[in-house]
C-alpha positions in Angstrom: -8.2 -1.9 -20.1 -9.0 -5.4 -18.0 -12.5 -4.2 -17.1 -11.3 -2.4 -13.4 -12.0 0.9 -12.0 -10.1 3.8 -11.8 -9.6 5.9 -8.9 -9.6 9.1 -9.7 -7.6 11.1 -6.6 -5.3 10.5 -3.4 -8.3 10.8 -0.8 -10.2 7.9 -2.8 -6.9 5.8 -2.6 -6.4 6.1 1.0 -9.6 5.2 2.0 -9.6 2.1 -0.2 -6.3 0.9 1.5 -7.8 1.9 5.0 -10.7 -0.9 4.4 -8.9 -3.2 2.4 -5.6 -4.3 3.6 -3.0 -6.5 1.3 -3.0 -4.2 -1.5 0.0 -3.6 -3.6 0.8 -1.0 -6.5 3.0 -1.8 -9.2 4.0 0.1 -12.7 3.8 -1.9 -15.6 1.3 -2.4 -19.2 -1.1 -3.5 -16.9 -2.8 -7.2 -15.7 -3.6 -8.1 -19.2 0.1 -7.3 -20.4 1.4 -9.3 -16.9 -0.7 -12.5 -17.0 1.3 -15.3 -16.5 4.5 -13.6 -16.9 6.8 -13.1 -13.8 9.1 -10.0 -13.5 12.4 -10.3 -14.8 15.8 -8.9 -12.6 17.0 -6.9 -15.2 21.2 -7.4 -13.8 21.1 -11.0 -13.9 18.3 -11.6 -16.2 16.6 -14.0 -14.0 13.1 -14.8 -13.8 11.6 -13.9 -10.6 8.9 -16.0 -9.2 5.9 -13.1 -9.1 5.5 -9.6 -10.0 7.4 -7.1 -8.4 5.1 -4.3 -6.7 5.4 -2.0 -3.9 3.1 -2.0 -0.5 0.4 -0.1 0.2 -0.3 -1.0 3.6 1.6 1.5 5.8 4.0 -0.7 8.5 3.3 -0.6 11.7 6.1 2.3 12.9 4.7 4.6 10.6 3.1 7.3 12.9 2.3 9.6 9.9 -1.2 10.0 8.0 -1.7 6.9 5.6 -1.7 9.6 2.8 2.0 10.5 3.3 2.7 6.8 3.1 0.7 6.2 0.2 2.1 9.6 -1.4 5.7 8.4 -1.0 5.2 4.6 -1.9 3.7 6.1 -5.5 6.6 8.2 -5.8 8.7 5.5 -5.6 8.5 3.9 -8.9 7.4 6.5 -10.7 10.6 6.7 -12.8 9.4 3.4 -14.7 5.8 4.8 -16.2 8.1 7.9 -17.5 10.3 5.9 -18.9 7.4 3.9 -20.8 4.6 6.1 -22.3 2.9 2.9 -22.2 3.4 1.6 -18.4 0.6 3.1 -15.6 0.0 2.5 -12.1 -2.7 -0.1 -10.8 -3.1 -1.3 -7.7 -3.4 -5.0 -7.1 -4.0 -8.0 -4.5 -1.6 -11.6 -4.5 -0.1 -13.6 -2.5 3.6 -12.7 -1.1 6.3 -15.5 -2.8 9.4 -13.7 -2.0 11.7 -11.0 -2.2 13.2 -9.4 -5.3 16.9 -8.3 -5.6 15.4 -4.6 -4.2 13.9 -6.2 -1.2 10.4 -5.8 -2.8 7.2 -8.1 -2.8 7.0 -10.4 -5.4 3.3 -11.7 -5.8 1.7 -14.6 -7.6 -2.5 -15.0 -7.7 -2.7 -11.4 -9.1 -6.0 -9.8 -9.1 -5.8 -6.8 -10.6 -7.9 -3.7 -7.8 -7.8 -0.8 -9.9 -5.9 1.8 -12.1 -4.9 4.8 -10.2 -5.4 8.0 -12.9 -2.4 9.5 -14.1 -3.9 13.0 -11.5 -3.3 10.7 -8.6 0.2 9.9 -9.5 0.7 14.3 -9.9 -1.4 14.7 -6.4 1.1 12.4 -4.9 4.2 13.6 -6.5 2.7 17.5 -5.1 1.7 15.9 -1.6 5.5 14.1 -1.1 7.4 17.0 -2.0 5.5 19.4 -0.1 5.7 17.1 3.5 9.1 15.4 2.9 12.2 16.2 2.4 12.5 15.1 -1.1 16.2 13.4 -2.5 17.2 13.6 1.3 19.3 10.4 2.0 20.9 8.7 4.8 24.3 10.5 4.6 22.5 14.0 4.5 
């Protein structure tokens, strides 16, 4: 699948996003199956001008470990690959065009990083639910 590594666990992950900063994860079939096609908002069923993806770089008021970031940022969108047998998590670099109707990234000039292993997507489902308080929301 498009030629790129795979990282294999959540320590590996972390310390790629420590030394390379502008990295993004997103769910999907994968670079191959997103070449040249922008993501679609699914409400209004307009074309978006990049691909929607989540950040990897942890913002600047995060006082946590970069794991717990990177732990919940995976968790986030993990709702899509079990919806889709077929959809996995890979971590890219692009250039920011805008904002998607959810406030997230959209990127164009993709270049596909890696595929994160299905094992890191379980470590960091185990790893957010044992540090946060998962489901908690703002009225809570």
């Amino acid at each position: 699948m498009s030629g790129i590594p795979t990282i294999k666990n959540l320590d590996e992950l972390t310390e790629l996003v420590e030394h390379r900063p502008g990295l993004y994860l997103r769910y999907s079939k994968g670079p191959d199956a997103d070449a040249g096609k922008p993501s679609v908002d699914y409400e209004s069923r307009l074309e978006l001008p990049g691909l929607s993806v989540t950040v990897l770089d942890a913002e600047r008021w995060w006082t946590l470990p970069l794991r717990d970031w990177l732990a919940r940022q995976i968790c986030k969108y993990t709702h899509l690959a079990e919806k889709d047998e077929e959809r996995h998590a890979w971590v890219l670099t692009g250039h920011m065009v805008g904002r998607g109707p959810d406030h997230e990234p959209l990127i164009d000039q993709v270049e596909p990083v890696a595929w994160l292993d299905d094992s890191v997507v379980e470590q960091a489902r185990d790893h957010y639910e044992k540090v946060f308080d998962a489901g908690r929301d703002s009225t809570g």
